[in-house]
Every structure is written in C-alpha cells, then in structure tokens.
C-alpha positions, 0 to 999 in steps of 0.5 A, spaced: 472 451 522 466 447 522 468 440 521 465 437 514 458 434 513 459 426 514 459 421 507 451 417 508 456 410 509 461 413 514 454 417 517 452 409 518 458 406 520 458 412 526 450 411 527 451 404 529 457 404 532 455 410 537 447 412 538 446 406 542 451 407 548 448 413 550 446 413 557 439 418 557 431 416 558 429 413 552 421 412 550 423 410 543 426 403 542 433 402 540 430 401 531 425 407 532 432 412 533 436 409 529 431 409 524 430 417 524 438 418 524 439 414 518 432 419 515 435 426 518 443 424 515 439 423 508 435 430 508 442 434 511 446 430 505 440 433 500 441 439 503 434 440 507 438 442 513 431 445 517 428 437 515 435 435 519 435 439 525 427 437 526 429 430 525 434 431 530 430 434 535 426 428 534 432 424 537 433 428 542 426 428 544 426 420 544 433 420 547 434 426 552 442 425 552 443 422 544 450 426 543 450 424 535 444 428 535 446 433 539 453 434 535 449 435 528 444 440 530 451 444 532 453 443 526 447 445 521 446 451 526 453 453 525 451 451 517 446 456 517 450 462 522 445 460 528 451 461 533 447 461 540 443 455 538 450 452 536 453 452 541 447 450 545 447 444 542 455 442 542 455 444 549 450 438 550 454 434 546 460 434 550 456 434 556 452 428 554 459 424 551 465 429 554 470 424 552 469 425 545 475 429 542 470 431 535 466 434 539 470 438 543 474 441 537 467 443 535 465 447 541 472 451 541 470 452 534 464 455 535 467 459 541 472 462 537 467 464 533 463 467 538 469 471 541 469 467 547 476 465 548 477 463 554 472 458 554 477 455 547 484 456 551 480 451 556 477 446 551 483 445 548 488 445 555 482 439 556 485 436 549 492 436 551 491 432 558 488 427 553 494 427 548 500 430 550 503 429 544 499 433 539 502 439 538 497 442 534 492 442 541 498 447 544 498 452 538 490 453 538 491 453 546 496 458 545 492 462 540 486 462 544 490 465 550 493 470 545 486 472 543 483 473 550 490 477 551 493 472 556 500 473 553 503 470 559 499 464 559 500 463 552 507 463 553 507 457 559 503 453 554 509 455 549 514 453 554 511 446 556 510 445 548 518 446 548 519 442 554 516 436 551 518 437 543 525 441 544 527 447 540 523 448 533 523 453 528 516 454 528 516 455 536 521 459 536 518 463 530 511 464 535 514 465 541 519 470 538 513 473 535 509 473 541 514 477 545 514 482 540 507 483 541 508 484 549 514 489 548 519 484 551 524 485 546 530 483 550 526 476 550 524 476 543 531 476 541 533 471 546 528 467 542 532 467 536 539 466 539 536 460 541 535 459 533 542 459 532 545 456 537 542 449 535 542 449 528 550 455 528 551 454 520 543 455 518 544 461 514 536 462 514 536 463 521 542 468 522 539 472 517 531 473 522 536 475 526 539 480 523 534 482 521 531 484 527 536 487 531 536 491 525 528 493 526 530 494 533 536 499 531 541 495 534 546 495 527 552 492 532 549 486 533 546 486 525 554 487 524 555 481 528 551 476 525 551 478 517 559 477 519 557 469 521 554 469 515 559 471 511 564 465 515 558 461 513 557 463 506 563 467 503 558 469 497 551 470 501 549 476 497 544 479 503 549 479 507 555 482 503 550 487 500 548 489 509 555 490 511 558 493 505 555 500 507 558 499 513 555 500 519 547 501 518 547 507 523 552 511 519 553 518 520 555 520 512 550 517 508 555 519 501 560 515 503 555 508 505 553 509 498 560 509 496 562 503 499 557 499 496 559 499 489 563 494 488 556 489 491 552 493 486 556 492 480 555 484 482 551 482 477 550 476 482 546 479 487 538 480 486 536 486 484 530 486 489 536 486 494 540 491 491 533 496 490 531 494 497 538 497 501 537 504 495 529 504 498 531 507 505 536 512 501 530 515 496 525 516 502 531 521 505 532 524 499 524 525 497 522 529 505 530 532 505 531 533 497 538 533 498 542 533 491 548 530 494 545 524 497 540 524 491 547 524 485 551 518 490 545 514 490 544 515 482 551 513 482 549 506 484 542 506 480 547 508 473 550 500 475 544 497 476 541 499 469 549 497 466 549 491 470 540 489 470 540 492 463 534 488 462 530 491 470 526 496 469 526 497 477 534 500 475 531 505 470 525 506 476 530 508 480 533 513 478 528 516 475 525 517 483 531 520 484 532 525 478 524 527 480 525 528 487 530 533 486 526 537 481 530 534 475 523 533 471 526 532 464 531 527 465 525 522 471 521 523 464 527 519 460 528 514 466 520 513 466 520 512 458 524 507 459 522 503 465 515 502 461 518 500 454 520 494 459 515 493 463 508 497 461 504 493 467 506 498 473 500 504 473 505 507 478 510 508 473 505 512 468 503 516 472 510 518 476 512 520 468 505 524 467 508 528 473 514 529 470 512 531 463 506 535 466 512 540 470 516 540 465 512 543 460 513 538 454 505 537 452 507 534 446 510 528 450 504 528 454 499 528 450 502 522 446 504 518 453 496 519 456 493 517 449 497 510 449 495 509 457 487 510 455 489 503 451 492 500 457 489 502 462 481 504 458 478 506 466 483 509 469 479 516 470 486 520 471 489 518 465 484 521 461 484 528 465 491 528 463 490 527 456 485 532 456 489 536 460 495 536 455 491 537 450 487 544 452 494 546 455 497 545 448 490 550 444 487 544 443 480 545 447 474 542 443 478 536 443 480 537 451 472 537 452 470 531 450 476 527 453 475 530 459 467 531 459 469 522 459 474 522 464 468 526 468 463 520 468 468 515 469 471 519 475 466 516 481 465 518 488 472 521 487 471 528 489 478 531 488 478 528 481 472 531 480 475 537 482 481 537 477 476 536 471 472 540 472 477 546 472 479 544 466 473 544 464 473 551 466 479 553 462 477 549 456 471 554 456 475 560 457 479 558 451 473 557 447 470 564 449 465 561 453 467 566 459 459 563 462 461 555 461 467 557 464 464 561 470 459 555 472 465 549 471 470 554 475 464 555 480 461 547 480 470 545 483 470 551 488 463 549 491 466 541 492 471 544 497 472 551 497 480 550 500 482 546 493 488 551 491 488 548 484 481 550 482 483 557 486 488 558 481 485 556 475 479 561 476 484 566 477 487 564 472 481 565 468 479 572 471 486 575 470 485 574 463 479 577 462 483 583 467 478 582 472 480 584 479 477 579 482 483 574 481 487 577 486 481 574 491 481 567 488 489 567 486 491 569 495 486 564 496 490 558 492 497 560 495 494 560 502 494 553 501 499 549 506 503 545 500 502 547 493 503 544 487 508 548 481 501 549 477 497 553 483 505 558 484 505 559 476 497 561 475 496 564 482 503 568 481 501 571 474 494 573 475 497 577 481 502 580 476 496 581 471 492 585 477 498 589 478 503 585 483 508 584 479 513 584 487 508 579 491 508 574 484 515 575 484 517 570 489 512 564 488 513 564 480 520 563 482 518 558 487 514 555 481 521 555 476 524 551 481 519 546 483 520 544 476 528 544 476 528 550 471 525 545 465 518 548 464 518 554 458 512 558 459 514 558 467 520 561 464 518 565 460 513 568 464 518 569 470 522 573 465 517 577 464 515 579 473 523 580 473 523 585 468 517 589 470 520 588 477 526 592 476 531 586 474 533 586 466 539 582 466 536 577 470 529 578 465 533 576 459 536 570 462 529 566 463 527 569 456 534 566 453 533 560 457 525 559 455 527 559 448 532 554 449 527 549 453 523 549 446 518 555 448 517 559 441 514 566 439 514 572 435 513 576 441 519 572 446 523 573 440 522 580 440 524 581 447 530 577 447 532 581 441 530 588 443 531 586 451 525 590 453 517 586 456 512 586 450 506 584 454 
C-alpha cells in the first residue's frame, strides 16, 4: 500500500535533514527549494494535490536529481491512480538516492500494482542484501516470485529465510502451501512433518497434519496422527470423533456411524465438530438416496438433539435426512423445530417450505410463509410460496394479490418470474378468467420455452377445460431432464384427462413417490389412473391412503365406499 501523507512537522524535519544532500544541477539557491518544499507539503496536506505536484515539479526543475521531490510526486500520482506517471517519478527517486529503503518499498508497491512482479521480487532481493534480518523483506520477495509464477525461486527465498531464522510455524504454513500450489505433495507433507518434529507435543500442529493427509486420501497416516494426539490428549474431541469411525476410507458406512455413538452421546464434544463428521454422510444420502445410510445417520442426529437439545443445527440435521429420503412430513417437523430456535437462517425456511409444499399440507404452508414475509418482507420467494398455498387451497383473489407483490419484487430473476407467473395463470383459471390465465400461461412460457413447470401447469389448465391440447404441453414438461413432484402430478393427470390413463401411470407414481406417499390429492389422484387402468384393489389402497393423509370429499368417500371411479 502507498505509504501515508507525512505530518506538516515530520515533513519539515525530513525536508531539512535530506533536500539539500542531493547531488544534481541546481539553478535555485539552497532557501528558494526549501521554500517551494515547505509550500508544496502545506497545499498536499490541504489536500490541493495538483497545486503539490506542480510545486514539486518546480523543485525538480531547480534541482534535477531532488529525491524528496520526486518520491512525492510518486505518491500524489499513485493518490490519484495515475500509475505510469507514479512509477516515473519513483523510479527517479530511487535512482536519485538508491540507498533509501522508503523509496524502494514504494517502487515495489506501485510494481504490484502495475503487475510487474518480477521488478517487485527484485527491489525487495535489494532489500534483503540491505537487511538480512527483516523477515518481512523474504515474505513480499517470496510473494513476488509466486506472482510472477516463479514458485521455485519463491521456495529458495524460503529456504534462506529458514537457514537464517530456524523452523517457524508461519514458514512452514506458506511453504507448505506453496508446495500445494505446485502439485508437490510429497513435500508439502514433509513441511508439516517438520512442524511436528520440532514442537512433537503441539496438538494444534498434529492436527494440520492430519487434516492434510485426509484431504490428500491418506486415511492411514490421518489414523497415525489422530493417534498421537490421543497420547498427547486423551480428551482431544476432534481427535476421538475422527478415529471413532475408524478408518476414514471405510467400505460399510452403517457400521462407522455406529461406531461413533458413544463420541456423539458426549456432550463434551463441539456440536460443530459432530455435525462436521455427519456433512460427508448427508451428501452421500442426498446423490444416493439410500435409506439405510440415511436412518444410521438419524440414529446420531436423534443423540444430537437429546444431548444439544438447545442446537437447532441437531433438529436441521435430521430434517435433511428425513428430506432426502423422501419423508417430507416428518423434515417439516424437524425444520419447525430448528426454526423456533433459531428463525435467523433462510435456508431452513425455505427447506421446510419444500417439505410442506410436497407433502400437501397448504394449511401449514400458508401459515409458515405469512410469518416469513415479517422476517424476511424482500424475499420474493417467500411470497410466491404464500400465494401459491393459498390458490392451491381455492383461495385465488387473495392468491392474486400476493403473487402480483411477489412479482414486482422478484427483479431480473427470470426463473422466479417464470414460477409466478404460472401461478398467475392458475389463479385466473380458478377464477374462470380462462384469457388472463391464457396471456399469464403464455407470458412464462415465452421466458424459457424448455421450463417444465410452466409447461405443466398450462397443461394443467388445458385438461381442465378438456382441450387436447394439454397433451402437447404436458409431453413437453415431462421431457425435462430432472423433474420436480409438481411437473409429474399436473403433466401426469392432464395426460389421464386426455385420455392416457396407461402413459400417466408411470409418472403419477413417480410423483407419489418423490413425496414419500404424504401428499393427499397425488394420492387420490394416482388411485384414480390405477382404477381406470385396470388395477381396483390397488385404486382403493391410494384412496384409503388419501383419506388417512387428510384428503376429504364427498366424491373420495363415494369411491371408497362403492370401490368404484367417480370422475
């Protein structure tokens, strides 16, 4: 960084000590320069920068090789980002009085600056010949030279600095690094194996290493090091918490979570660290959606909220968990929880939204969203989501106006837009205004024709009406690399309203059983493609199961009862 404008009283004291050693032509006398000195330091200190640097100039002009005045027309150029004209005039001064130390660090400043790294690693090799015993001069060298990607020079630098000064933890931590940025792992290691040498009971050091043998997938040196921790510290929490798993390239993942219980049942541990070890574990279950995996790992996360009842990352836990593996009902639950304690975190709202949303429960969702618009009032999503609920749950005319704010508040972001509007759209349609609806459905469609929601929910819309055209529209959403429970339930029943009750069969149940069986109207709805497909027993299973969920009318009761398809 440029150095700071000088004091008016330390600018006179260097003035007098150093503007009249200078060799040079002078046509001025010796008080003509000194005067315009003390004039061009008053009008910088003023801040008239432009009046400095002409008065400066003016010294210059008198005294052709005056070094003060040269290295502060450097600085009030670099002040006003005039970086040609800065490094000009501090090369000047370090030419005029090239044993001055000020001047050379600002040179390599402005260097930086202008990229010009090579030129900095230089300076600052001048610098250390000067003082050998500034550490300070072997870093930026070093810094320099890694710039300019001249790692190995970088790494010599290093090493004098080590020769000279012994083992350090900050030497070690950038040659470490350094080592790592040119793909020399094995040295990089060996950094830190110093580390340890010299200071064998300093946990803090074991623990880097450790953690980079991990990072480097070699889980049987991690091993060794957690275990001189352990010898060190029998109590270390990180330490026991890695090696209770055993080792961290294991083959059966249940039987590591397993091992772990008695550390997570330790109210000593940090929860962070605890939480830390499941992260790994949750990622596995959100790409593998595996349910072994996915219960093991609540059987820990079920200890975290009993032993950190108070925690709401335990309850966020397991609510990933129960998400991930399609149990949207019981990650609502969790998310409540974690948000009476902590309400803070956005990410959680909107998880429990997504969990609320597949599950059905419009009531809960329409409640949670409202009580979000008063913790978050600019978040556009949140709503959406309260529109959405409430034209979900017949609601429309209020559904509009929330929606119509969530619109005006949703910016440049087009796939939000693209949401709302659809909503838009069947709002309209519940209303009967089938030309709102047709304009609102066709406005997100001509945003990204390839979005499958707006798709689906037009086709939604067309089957209603029983227009073929819903078909078009509802293959066009389900051609969609990745879709979403909503785009398989409206994509699926307008392909059964259009008479394809075979080809909506498979989708619908793909839409049951992205939401773990929890959502009513997919229930009801998938009972009713079994039956007209041929499968009655299978019908009044969903139907049943639709009832249980909280699904109720007169017309499921009636095919429950007389086990037949009333449409």
């Amino acid at each position: 960084m440029i150095h700071r404008l000088l004091g008016i009283g330390c600018l006179v004291a260097f003035i007098g000590a150093t503007a009249f050693a200078q060799p040079g032509n002078i046509e001025g006398t010796e008080l003509e320069i000194e005067s315009i000195l003390i004039d061009a330091g008053r009008e910088k200190l003023l801040g008239n920068y432009q009046e400095a640097i002409d008065l400066y100039k003016k010294v210059l002009e008198k005294d052709s090789e005056n070094a003060v005045a040269a290295y502060e027309v450097a600085r009030l150029f670099a002040n006003q980002e005039n970086l040609e004209q800065a490094v000009e005039h501090a090369q000047m001064a370090t030419r005029f009085d090239p044993a001055n130390n000020w001047y050379l660090q600002l040179l390599a400043d402005l260097y930086q600056q202008t990229g010009q790294f090579i030129e900095g690693a230089g300076i600052y090799g001048q610098l250390r010949e000067r003082q050998p015993d500034d550490r300070d001069y072997y870093y930026k060298q070093a810094f320099f030279l890694v710039r300019a990607n001249e790692l190995k020079e970088a790494q010599r630098v290093y090493s004098d600095l080590e020769d000279r000064i012994g083992i350090s933890e900050d030497l070690i931590r950038r040659r470490h690094t350094l080592y790592l940025g040119m793909g020399e792992l094995k040295k990089a290691g060996q950094e830190l194996d110093k580390l340890t040498d010299a200071f064998p009971d300093n946990i803090d050091y074991w623990h880097l290493l450790a953690d980079f043998h991990l990072k480097t997938g070699n889980a049987k040196d991690a091993q060794k090091a957690y275990e001189r921790i352990l010898e060190i510290d029998p109590n270390d929490a990180k330490a026991k918490l890695a090696m209770a798993g055993g080792d961290v390239q294991r083959k059966d993942e249940v039987t590591y979570l397993n091992n772990m219980r008695p550390v997570f049942e330790d109210p000593g541990t940090l929860l962070d660290l605890k939480v830390g070890r499941l992260m790994p574990i949750i990622e596995k279950v959100s790409q593998s959606g595996n349910l072994e995996l996915a219960n093991a790992a609540l059987g820990l996360t079920r200890i975290l909220e009993e032993v950190h009842p108070g925690q709401a990352k335990a309850y966020a836990a397991s609510a990933d968990l129960y998400y991930l593996t399609n149990r949207p009902v019981a990650a609502a639950q969790k998310y409540q929880k974690a948000l009476e304690l902590d309400d803070s975190n956005f990410l959680l709202w909107e998880n429990l939204f997504a969990a609320l949303k597949d599950s059905g429960n419009l009531t809960d969702l329409a409640e949670w969203t409202e009580e979000a618009m008063f913790v978050f009032p600019n978040q556009a999503t949140v709503f959406y989501l309260n529109g959405y609920a409430l034209q979900a749950s017949n609601q429309a005319e209020d559904a509009l106006d929330v929606l119509n704010e969530a619109l005006f508040m949703s910016g440049k972001n087009e796939l939000l837009q693209q949401t709302i509007i659809s909503c838009i759209g069947l709002s309209y349609e519940q209303l009967g205004d089938t030309g709102e609806a047709d304009d609102a459905f066709q406005k997100a469609i001509e945003i990204n024709p390839d979005y499958p929601l707006a798709q689906a929910r037009y086709a939604f819309a067309l089957a209603g009406r029983g227009e073929q055209k819903a078909r078009e529209y509802a293959e066009k959403a389900l051609s969609a690399a990745v879709l979403e429970a909503e785009v398989l339930h409206r994509s699926s029943w307008s392909l059964y309203l259009t008479g394809q009750a075979k080809k909506a069969l498979d989708f619908m149940a793909q839409a049951v059983q992205k939401t773990g069986e929890t959502n009513p109207l997919y229930l009801e709805h998938y009972g009713d493609i079994l039956f007209k497909t041929g499968k009655e027993e299978e019908a009044l299973k969903y139907w049943n199961l639709a009832r249980d969920r909280g699904r109720t009318s007169d017309v499921l009761e009636r095919k429950i009862a007389d086990k037949k398809l009333y449409e």
